[in-house]
N, C-alpha and C positions, 0 to 999 in steps of 0.2 A: 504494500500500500504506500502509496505518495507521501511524504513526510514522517512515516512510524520508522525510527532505530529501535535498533534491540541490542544492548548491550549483554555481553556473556562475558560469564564470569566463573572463576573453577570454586569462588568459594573457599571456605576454610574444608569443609568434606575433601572436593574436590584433588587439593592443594596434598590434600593427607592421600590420599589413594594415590596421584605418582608419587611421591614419595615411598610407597610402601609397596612399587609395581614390579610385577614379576618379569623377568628378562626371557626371554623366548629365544630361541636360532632353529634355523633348518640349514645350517652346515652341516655336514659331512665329511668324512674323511675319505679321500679320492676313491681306494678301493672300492666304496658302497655304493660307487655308480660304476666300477671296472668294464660290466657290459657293455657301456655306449662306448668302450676303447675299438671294439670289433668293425659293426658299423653301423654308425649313430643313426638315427634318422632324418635330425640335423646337425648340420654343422657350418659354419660362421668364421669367416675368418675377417678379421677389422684389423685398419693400421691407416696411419695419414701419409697421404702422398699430394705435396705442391700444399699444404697447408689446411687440406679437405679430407675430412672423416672420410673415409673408404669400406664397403662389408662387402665381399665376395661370398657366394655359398661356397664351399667345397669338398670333396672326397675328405674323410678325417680316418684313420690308423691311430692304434696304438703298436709298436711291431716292436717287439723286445724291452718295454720301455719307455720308447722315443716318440713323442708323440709327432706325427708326421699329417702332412696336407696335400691333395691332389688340388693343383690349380691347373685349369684349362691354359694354354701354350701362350693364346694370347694376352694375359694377364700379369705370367710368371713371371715378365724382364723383371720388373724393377724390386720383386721380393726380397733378392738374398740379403743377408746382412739388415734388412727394414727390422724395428721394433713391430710386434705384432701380438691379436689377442686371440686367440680360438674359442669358440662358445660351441660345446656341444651339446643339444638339449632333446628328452625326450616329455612326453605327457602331452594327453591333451586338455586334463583338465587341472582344479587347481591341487588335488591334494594326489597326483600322479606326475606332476611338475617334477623334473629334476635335469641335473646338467653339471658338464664342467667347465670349467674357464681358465687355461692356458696363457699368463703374458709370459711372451719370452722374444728370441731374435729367431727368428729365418731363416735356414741356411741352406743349401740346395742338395739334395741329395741324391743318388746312384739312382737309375732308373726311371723310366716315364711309362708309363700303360693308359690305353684308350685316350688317346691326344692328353692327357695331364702329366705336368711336371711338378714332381713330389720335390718336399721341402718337410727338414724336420726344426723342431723347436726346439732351442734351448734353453729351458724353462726358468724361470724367475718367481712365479707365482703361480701355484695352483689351486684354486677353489672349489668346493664341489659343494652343491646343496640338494636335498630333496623335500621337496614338500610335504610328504608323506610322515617324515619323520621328526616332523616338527615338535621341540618339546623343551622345557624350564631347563635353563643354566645354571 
């Protein structure tokens, strides 16, 4: 309505319950998503080029370890050596959500199949979350 504010306010209750609020995560420890190393359903590869956010889909591997990426040929020049993030995620809904997330560098690696040139990461950060298993810290 035209002219009606409504001020909010948390209150002394309010004020008392965050203070007294339970801390939640849906982290996980990498292994508890190891599945989507095989082959994810999705997967993401992000990194800036010329000063512009960039995400390419791609082929994503785990293969001994290393976590590795299929990029299509015409993509691949300017990977090697780039900082970059891999998101591998499956679910479709919210409490089937889960995924992992890869920053590391680029590097090019042995072998190409079906026009893609694989590159593995050498990791800096790994995160893995699941939705499912959300629960108090």
């Amino acid at each position: 309505m035209p002219g009606l504010t409504t001020a909010w306010s948390l209150g002394s209750l309010g004020a008392e319950v965050l203070r007294g609020r339970v801390a939640v995560t849906r982290d996980v420890d990498p292994s508890a998503v190891g599945d989507l190393g095989g082959r994810p359903p999705r997967a993401t590869l992000a990194f800036v080029a010329s000063d512009v956010a960039e995400a390419l889909p791609v082929a994503a591997r785990l293969v001994d370890g290393v976590h590795r990426v299929g990029v299509p040929a015409r993509d691949a020049a300017d990977l090697h050596g780039r900082e970059v993030v891999l998101v591998v995620d499956d679910g479709p809904y919210w409490f089937q959500l889960r995924g992992l997330s890869v920053r590391g560098t680029a590097r090019r690696a042995a072998g190409a199949d079906g026009g893609l040139v694989w590159f593995a990461i050498e990791p800096r950060r790994v995160l893995a979350w699941d939705f499912g298993r959300i629960r108090e810290t």
